[in-house]
C-alpha positions in Angstrom: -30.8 -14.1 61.1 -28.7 -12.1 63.3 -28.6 -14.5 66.2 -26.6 -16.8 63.6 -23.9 -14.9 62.3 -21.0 -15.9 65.1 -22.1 -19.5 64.3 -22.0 -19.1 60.6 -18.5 -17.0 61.3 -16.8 -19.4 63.2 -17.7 -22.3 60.7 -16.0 -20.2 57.8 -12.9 -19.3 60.0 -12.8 -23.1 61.1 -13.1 -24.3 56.7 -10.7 -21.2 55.8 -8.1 -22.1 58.1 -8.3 -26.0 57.8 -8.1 -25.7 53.7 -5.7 -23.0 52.3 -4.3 -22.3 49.0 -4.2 -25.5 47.0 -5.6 -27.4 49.8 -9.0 -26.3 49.0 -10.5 -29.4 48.3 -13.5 -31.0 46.9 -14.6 -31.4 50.5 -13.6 -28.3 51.7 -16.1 -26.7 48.6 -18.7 -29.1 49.8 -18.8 -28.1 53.6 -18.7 -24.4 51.7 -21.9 -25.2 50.0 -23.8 -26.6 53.0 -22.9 -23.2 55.2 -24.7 -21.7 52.1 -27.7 -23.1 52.2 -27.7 -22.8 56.3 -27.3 -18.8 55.6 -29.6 -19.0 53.4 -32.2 -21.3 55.3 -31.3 -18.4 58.2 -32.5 -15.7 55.9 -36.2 -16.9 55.0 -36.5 -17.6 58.8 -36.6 -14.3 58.9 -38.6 -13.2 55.8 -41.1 -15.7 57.2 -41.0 -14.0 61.4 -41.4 -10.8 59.9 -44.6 -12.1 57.5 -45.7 -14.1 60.2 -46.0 -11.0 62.8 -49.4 -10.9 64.1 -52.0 -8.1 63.5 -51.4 -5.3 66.4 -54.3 -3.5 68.1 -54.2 -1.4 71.2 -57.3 -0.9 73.4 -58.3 2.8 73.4 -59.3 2.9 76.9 -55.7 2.3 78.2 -54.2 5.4 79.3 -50.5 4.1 77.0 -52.3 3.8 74.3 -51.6 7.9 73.6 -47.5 6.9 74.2 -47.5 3.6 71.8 -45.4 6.0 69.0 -43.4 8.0 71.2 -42.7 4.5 73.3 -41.8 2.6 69.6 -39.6 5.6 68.4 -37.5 5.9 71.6 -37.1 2.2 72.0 -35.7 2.3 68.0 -33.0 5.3 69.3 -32.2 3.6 72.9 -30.6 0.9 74.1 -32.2 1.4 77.8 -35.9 2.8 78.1 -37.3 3.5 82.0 -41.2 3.4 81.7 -43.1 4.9 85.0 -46.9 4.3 84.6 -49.5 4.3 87.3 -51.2 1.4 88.0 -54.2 0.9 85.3 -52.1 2.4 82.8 -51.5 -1.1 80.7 -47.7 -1.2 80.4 -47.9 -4.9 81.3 -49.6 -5.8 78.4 -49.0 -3.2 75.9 -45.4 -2.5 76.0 -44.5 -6.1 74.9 -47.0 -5.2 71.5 -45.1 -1.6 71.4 -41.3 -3.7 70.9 -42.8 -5.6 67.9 -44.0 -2.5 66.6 -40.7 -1.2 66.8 -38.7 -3.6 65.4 -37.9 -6.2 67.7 -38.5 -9.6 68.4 -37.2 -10.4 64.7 -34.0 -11.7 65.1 -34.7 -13.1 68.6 -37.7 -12.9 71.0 -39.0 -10.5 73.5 -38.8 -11.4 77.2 -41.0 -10.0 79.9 -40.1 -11.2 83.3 -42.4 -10.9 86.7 -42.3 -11.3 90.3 -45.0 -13.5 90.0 -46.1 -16.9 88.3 -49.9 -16.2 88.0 -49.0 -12.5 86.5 -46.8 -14.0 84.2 -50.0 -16.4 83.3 -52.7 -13.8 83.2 -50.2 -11.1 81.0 -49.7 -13.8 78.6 -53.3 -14.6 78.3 -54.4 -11.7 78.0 -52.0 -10.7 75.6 -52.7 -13.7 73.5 -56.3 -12.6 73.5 -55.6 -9.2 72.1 -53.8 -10.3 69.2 -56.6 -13.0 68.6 -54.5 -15.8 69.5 -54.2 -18.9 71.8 -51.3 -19.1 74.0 -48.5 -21.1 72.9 -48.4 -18.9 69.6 -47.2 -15.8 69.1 -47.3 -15.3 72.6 -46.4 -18.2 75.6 -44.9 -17.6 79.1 -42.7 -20.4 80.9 -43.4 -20.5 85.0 -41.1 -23.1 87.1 -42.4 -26.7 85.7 -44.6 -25.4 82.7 -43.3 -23.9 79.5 -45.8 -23.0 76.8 -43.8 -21.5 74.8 -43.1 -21.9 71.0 -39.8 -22.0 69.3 -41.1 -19.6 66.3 -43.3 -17.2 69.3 -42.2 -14.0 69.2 -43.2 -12.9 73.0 -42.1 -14.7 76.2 -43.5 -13.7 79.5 -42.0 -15.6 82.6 -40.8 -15.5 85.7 -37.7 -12.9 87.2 -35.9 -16.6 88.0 -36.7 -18.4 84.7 -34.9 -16.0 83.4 -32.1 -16.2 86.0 -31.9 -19.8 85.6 -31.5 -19.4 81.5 -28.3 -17.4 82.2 -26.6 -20.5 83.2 -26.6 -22.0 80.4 -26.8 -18.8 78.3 -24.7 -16.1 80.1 -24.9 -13.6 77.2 -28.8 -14.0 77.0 -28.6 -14.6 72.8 -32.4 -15.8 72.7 -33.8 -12.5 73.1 -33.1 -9.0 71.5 -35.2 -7.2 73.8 -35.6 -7.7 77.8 -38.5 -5.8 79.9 -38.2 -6.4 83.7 -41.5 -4.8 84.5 -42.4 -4.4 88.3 -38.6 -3.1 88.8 -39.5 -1.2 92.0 -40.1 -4.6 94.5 -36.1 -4.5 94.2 -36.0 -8.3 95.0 -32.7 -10.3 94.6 -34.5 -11.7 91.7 -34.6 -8.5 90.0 -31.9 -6.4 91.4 -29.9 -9.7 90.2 -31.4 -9.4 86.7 -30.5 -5.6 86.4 -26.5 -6.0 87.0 -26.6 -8.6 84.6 -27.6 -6.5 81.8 -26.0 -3.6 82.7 -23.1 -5.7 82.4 -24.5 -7.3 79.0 -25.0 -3.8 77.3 -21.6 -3.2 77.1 -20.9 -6.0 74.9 -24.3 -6.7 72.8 -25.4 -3.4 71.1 -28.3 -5.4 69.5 -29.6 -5.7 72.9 -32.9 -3.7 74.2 -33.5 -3.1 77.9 -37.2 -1.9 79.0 -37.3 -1.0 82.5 -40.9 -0.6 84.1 -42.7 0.3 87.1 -45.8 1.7 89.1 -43.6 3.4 91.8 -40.1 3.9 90.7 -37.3 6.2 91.3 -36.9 7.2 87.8 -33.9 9.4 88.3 -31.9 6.9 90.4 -32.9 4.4 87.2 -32.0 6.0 84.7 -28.4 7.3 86.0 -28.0 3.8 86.6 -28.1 2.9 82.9 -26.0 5.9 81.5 -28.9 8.8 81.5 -31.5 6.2 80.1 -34.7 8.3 78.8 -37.8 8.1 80.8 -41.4 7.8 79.8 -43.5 8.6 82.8 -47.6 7.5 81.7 -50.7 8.4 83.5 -52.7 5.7 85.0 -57.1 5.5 85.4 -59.2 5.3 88.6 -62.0 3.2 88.6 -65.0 4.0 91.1 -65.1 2.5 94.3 -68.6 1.7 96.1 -69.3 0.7 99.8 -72.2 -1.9 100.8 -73.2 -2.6 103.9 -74.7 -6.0 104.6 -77.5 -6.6 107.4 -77.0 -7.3 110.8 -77.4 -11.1 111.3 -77.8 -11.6 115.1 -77.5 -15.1 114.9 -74.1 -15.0 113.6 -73.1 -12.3 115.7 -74.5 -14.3 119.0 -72.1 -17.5 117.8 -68.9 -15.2 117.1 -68.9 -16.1 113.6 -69.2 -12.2 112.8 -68.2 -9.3 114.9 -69.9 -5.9 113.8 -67.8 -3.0 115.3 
């Protein structure tokens, strides 16, 4: 996979420099043979993510469901993507789906980072249940002190500092090929953190995909910010709102338990 070529690089380098000329050796053919095998081991990992990809369906109520091929095509041609949808729209938990139908989450995984640990939960659940799955599969999230992720998943939602906290030990972010920051407009450190970083990381790793997403967003300010990034802008849906009115209980009123104004 592509995730492995600098390691399989730097190997040959290190056996090409080490044995030259008539010093390549018996040994030197040996270690030549086992970086072989790793390529090739590396190569049905991938036949075997890409068989492995799990059925995609997208519910027909949700207003993004009318974007999922103009979403997949311009996250093929883009490097950065801003996505504005109302609230109700279903970017949370279809946009992940739309970057596997595009391509992605092949060669590395698909993160989806939140403000929040219990909507990193529930968008992973629910995203699980979609695609007919438990979680821990194809799909997993990892909150502070619980990771139920797997190593062959192909979507991880988690936390805005998870993912802070993996750039200390991976400052290039090499586990993933495609990043969505969804809920950009709170603007917290977390995030605003999380946005340098990749602008700075899209100048050196072209593989990479950024998906920027929000309710309320300034979408020109965004995408200036990422060199004139496209924008998607997607409707969201109303649902209907009723008022009851529950009986006056004196008794409750007399003990200042309720007040009725």
């Amino acid at each position: 996979m592509e995730k492995d070529q600098p390691a399989f690089s730097k190997r040959l380098n290190r056996i090409l420099t080490k044995y030259t000329g008539s010093d390549l050796t018996e040994k030197a053919v040996q270690q030549l043979i086992i970086l072989e095998k790793n390529i090739g081991a590396s190569v049905s990992g991938k036949q075997l993510r890409v068989k492995n990809l799990p059925n995609l369906s997208y519910p027909e109520t949700l207003p993004i469901t009318s974007r999922k091929d103009d979403i997949a095509e311009t996250i093929r041609n883009h490097q950065v993507v801003i996505i504005a949808g109302d609230t109700g729209s279903g970017k949370s938990t279809q946009i992940p789906k739309m970057c596997l139908e595009a391509g992605r989450g092949i060669e590395r995984k698909i993160a989806c980072t939140q403000p929040r640990r219990i909507a990193a939960t529930t968008i992973a659940g629910r995203i699980a249940e979609e695609l007919g799955e438990e979680i821990g599969h194809s799909v997993g999230y990892k909150i502070r002190f619980k990771d139920r992720t797997s190593p062959d998943g192909y979507i991880k939602v988690m936390t805005d500092g998870m993912l802070l906290a993996e750039t200390q030990h991976d400052p290039g972010l090499h586990a993933y090929d495609t990043i969505i920051v969804d809920e950009a407009h709170e603007r917290s450190l977390n995030i605003d953190f999380i946005l340098g970083i990749l602008k700075t990381l899209l100048e050196t790793r072209r593989d990479l995909r950024v998906i920027i997403t929000s309710a309320t967003i300034d979408t020109e300010k965004f995408s200036a910010a990422f060199g004139g990034a496209p924008v998607i802008e997607v409707s969201g849906r109303r649902f209907p709102v009723t008022v009851e009115y529950l009986p006056v209980d004196s008794r409750l009123q007399e003990t200042g338990d309720v007040t009725y104004v």
